[in-house]
C-alpha positions in Angstrom: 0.0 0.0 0.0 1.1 3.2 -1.0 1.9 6.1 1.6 -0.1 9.1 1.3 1.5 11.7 0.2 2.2 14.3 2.6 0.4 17.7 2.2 2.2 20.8 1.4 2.3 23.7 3.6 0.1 26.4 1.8 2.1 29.5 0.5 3.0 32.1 2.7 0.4 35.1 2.1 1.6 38.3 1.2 0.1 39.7 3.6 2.8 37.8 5.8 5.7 38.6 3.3 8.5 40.4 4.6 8.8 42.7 2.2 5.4 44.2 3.0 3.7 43.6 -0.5 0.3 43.1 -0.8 -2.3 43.6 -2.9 -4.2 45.9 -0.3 -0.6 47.6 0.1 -0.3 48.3 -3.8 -4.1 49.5 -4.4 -3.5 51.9 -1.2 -0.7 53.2 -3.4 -2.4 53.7 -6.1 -5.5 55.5 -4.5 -2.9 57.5 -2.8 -0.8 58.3 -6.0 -4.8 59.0 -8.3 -6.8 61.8 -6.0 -10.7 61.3 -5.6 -12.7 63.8 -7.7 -15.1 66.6 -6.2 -18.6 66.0 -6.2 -19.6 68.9 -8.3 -17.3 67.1 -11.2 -18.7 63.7 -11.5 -21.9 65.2 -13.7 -19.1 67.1 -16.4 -17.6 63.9 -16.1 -20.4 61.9 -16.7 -21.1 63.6 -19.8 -18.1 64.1 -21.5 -17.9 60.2 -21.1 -21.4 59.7 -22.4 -21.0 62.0 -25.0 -17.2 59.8 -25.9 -19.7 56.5 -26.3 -21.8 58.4 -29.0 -19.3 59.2 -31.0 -18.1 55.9 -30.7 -21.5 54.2 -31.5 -22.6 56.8 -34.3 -19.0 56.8 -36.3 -16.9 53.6 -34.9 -14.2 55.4 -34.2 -12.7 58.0 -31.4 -12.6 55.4 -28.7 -8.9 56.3 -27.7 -9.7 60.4 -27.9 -12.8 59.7 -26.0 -11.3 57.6 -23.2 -8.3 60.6 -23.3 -11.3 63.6 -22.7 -13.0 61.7 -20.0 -9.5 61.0 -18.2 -8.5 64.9 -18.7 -12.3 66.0 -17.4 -11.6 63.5 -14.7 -8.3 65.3 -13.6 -9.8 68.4 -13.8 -12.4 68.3 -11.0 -9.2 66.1 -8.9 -9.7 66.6 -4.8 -6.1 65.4 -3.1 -5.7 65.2 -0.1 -3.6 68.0 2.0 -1.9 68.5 5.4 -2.1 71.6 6.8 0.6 72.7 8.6 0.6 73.3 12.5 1.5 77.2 12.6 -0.4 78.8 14.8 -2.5 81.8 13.6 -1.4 81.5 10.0 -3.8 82.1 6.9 -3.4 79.3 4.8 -3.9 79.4 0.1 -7.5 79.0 -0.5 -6.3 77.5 -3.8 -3.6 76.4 -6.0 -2.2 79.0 -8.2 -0.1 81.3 -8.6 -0.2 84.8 -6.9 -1.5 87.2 -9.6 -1.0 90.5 -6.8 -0.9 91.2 -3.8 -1.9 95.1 -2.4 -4.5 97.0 -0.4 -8.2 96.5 -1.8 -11.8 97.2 -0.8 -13.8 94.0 0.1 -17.3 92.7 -1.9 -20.0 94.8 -0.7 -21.9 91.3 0.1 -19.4 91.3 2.7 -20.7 93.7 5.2 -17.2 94.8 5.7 -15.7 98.1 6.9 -15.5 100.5 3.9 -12.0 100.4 4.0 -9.1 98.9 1.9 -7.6 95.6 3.2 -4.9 93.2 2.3 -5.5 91.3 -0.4 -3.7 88.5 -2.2 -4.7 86.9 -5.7 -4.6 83.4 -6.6 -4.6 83.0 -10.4 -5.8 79.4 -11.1 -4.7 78.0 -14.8 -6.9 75.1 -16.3 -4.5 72.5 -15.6 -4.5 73.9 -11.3 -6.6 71.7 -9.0 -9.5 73.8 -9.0 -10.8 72.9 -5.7 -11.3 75.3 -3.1 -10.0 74.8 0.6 -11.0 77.0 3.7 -8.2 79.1 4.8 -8.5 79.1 8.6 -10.1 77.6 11.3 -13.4 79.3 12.1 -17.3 79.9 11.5 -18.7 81.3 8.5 -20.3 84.3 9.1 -21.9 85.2 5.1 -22.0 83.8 2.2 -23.0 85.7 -0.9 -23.3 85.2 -4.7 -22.8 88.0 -7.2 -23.6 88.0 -10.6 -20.9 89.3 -13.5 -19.0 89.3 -16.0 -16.8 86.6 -17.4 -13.4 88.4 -18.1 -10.0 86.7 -18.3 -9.3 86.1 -14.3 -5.7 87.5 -14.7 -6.8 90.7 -14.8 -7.1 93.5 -11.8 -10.5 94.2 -12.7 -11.6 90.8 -12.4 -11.9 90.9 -9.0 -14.9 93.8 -9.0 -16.5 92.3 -12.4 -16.7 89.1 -12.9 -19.1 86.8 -11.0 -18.4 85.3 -7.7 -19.3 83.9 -4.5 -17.8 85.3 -1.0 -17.4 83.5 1.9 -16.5 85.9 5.1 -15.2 83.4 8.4 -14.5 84.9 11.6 -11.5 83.5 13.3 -11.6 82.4 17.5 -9.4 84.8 18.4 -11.9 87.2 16.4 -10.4 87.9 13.0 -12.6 88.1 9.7 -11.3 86.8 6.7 -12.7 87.2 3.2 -12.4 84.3 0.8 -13.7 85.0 -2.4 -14.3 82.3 -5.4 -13.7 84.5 -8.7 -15.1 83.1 -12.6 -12.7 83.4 -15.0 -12.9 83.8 -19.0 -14.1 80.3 -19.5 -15.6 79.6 -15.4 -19.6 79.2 -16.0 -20.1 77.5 -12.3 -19.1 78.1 -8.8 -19.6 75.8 -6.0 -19.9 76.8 -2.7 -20.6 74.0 0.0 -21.0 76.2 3.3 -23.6 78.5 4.6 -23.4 81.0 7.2 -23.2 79.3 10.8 -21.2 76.4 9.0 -17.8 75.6 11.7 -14.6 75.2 9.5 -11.3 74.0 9.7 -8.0 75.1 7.9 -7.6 73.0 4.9 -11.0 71.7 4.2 -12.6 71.6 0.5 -15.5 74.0 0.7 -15.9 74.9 -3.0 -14.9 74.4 -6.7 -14.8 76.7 -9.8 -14.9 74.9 -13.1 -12.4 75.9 -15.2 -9.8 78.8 -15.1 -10.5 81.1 -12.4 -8.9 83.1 -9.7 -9.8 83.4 -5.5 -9.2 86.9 -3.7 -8.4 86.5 0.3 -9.0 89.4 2.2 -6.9 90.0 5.7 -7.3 92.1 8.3 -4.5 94.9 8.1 -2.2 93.8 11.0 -1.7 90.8 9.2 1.8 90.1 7.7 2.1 88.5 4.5 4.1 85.7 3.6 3.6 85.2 0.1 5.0 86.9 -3.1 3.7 87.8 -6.5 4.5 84.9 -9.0 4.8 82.2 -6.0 3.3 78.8 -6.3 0.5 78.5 -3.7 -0.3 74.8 -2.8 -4.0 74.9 -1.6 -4.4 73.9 2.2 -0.8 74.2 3.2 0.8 77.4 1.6 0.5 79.7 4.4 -0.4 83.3 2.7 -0.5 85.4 5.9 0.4 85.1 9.8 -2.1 86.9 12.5 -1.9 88.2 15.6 -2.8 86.2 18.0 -5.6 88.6 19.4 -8.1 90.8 18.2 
């Protein structure tokens, strides 16, 4: 009679491999290394995709440009994730961008601001920034306002006064109000703003999205000292624009 053969040990999982490789390690990379989209993008997404597939079905061809457009739409409305950086009493970039200016400026009306000229600093967002927006501070939202405009380029001064957009005034613990202000651009036709007045905030955290090229205006109070300079790379969420005293 022949000896049963003896069973082999089953394969070390990879969960139990030394090098730390596992599946569940490599998609956490990947979801790390592809950012989640905002909300507000999924419908433009949708669409473009939609739109890809009838092509495709109507001509038989454009698969590959169609997959390209939905990926590049996709990228577009991208959310990552950011850090923000433990300084106490600093103003952090509202957006990604570049700063367009910086100088003293009189805030929206909407804003129920002092009639007087405050620090300002100017993100310019191209179409290829993320074009989320992130909360600048932590806080509670004290307005928030829509104003309809123009549509000029968003490079330009006047932009800020002309074109449409949607301001968000928070008011600091220590008591500081800060002006955040979502600007269209040229070829902007939607603002998203996800607070409302009452709304508790923290310093980093998506609140809004402009689709397309665009700029956001922050407004300080005038004891604030600037960090930033014209033609500087703003990272939203982490950048820190402006330091405050720490009373008011």
């Amino acid at each position: 009679m022949t000896a049963p053969t003896p069973s082999r040990p089953a394969p070390a999982t990879t969960a139990n491999d030394p090098s730390g490789f596992s599946l569940s390690h490599v998609v956490g990379l990947v979801r790390e290394a592809i950012p989640p989209m905002h909300p507000g993008g999924r419908p433009v997404v949708a669409a473009v995709a939609a739109a890809a597939g009838l092509i495709r079905l109507v001509t038989g061809r454009g698969a590959g440009l169609g997959v390209l457009a939905t990926a590049a739409t996709a990228l577009f409305f991208r959310a990552p994730k950011r850090v923000a950086p433990p300084i106490e009493n600093a103003v952090l970039a509202a957006a990604d961008g570049t700063v367009a200016s910086i100088g003293e400026a009189l805030p929206p009306p909407e804003l129920k601001l002092p009639g007087e000229p405050r620090p300002r600093v100017s993100v310019f967002l191209s179409v290829l920034d993320v074009h989320v927006q992130r909360i600048p501070v932590d806080g509670r939202v004290e307005q928030v306002a829509h104003h309809p405009g123009k549509f000029l380029s968003a490079d330009l001064d006047k932009a800020s006064e002309e074109n449409e957009r949607n301001s968000v005034l928070l008011r600091t613990p220590s008591g500081a109000q800060i002006g955040v202000v979502q600007i269209a651009g040229l070829l902007a036709r939607r603002i998203v703003c996800d607070v409302v007045p009452g709304n508790e905030v923290a310093a980093g955290e998506t609140y809004g999205l402009i689709r397309f090229g665009s700029r956001v205006d922050v407004y300080l109070p005038a004891d604030a000292r600037i960090q930033v300079a014209v033609g500087q790379r703003t990272i939203g969420g982490e950048t820190v624009l402006a330091l405050l005293p720490e009373e008011h």
